[in-house]
C-alpha positions as CSV (number, residue, x, y, z in Angstrom):
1,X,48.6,81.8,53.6
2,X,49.2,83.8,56.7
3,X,47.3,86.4,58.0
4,X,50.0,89.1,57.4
5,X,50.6,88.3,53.5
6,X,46.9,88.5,53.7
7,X,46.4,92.1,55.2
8,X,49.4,93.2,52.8
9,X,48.2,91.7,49.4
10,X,44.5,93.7,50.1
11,X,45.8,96.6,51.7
12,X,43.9,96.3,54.6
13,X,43.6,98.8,57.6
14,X,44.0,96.5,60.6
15,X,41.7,97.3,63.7
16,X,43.0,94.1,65.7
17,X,46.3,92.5,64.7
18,X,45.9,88.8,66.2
19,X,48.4,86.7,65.4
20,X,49.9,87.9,62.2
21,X,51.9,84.8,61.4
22,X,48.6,82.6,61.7
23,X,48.1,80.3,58.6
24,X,44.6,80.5,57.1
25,X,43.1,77.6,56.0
26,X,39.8,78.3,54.1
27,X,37.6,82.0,53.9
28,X,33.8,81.8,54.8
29,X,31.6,85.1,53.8
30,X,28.4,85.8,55.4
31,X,26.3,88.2,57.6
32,X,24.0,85.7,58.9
33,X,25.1,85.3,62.3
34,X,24.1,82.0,62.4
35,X,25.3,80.6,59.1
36,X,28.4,81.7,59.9
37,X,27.9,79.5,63.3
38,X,26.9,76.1,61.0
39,X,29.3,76.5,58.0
40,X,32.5,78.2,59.7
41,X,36.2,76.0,60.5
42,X,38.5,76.7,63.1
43,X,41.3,78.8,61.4
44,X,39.4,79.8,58.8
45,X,39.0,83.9,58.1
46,X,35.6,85.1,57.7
47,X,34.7,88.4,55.4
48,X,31.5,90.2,56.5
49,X,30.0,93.6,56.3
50,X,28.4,93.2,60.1
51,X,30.3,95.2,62.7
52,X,29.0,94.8,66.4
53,X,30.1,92.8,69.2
54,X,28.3,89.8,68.6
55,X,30.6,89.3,65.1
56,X,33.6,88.5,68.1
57,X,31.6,86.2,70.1
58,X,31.1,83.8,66.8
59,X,34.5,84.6,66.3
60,X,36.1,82.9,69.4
61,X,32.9,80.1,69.2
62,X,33.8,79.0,65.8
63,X,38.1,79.3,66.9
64,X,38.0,82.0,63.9
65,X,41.6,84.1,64.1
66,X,40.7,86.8,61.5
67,X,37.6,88.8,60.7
68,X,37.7,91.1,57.2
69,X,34.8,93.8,57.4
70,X,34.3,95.0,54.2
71,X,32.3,97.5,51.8
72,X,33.9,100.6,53.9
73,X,32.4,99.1,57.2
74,X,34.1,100.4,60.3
75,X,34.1,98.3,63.1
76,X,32.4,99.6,66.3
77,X,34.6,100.4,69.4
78,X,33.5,97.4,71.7
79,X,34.3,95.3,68.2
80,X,37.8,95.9,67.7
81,X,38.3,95.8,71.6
82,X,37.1,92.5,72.2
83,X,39.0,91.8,69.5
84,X,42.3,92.7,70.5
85,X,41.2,91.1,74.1
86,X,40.8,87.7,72.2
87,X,44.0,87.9,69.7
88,X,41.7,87.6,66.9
89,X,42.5,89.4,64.0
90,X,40.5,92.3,62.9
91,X,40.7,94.1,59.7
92,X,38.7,96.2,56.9
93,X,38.4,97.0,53.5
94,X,37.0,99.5,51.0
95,X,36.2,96.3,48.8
96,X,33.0,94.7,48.8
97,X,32.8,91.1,49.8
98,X,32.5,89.8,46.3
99,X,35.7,91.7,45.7
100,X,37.5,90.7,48.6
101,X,36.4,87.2,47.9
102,X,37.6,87.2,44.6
103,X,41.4,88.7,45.3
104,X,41.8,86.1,48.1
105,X,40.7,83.3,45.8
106,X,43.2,84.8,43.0
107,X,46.0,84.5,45.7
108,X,45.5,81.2,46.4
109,X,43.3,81.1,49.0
110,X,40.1,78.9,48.6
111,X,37.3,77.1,50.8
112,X,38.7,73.7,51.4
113,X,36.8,70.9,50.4
């Protein structure tokens, strides 16, 4: 699924556009930086509620193209610019990650094996 049937099916407010024609191949969700660091693919989007730099720099070490904040989270400043510096997609939601989770797994989108 691409990123911008992605960001249209949730509704999302987008921070960061990336590459909106980027397939996504799998979803990760986590807040421990360093789970994400372990368990995360390249092209894979990854749906947290953390919202400080450091989210970008796991971002770009893992090759991840799109970061969903969710639960109402608003991305700080230095976030979204390092974001848009790096072509990753950035984006948020009012849905919590369980939710979030749950309509991109609906759509067709699961962790690949």
């Amino acid at each position: 699924m691409r990123i911008s049937e992605i960001t249209g099916r949730l509704g999302l407010t987008v921070y960061s556009p990336g590459d909106p024609a980027r397939e996504i191949g799998g979803v990760i969700s986590g807040d421990l930086l360093s789970f994400i660091m372990a368990e995360a693919r390249e092209g894979w989007m990854w749906i947290t509620i953390q919202v400080h730099l450091n989210v970008a720099a796991v971002a770009v070490l893992k090759e991840v193209p799109f970061i969903l904040t969710a639960s109402g989270r608003k991305p700080e400043k230095d976030l979204v610019d390092r974001c848009l510096a790096e072509g990753i997609t950035l984006a948020g939601t009012d849905l919590s990650t369980f939710e979030a989770a749950g309509r991109l797994w609906e759509a067709g989108l699961g962790r690949p094996s």
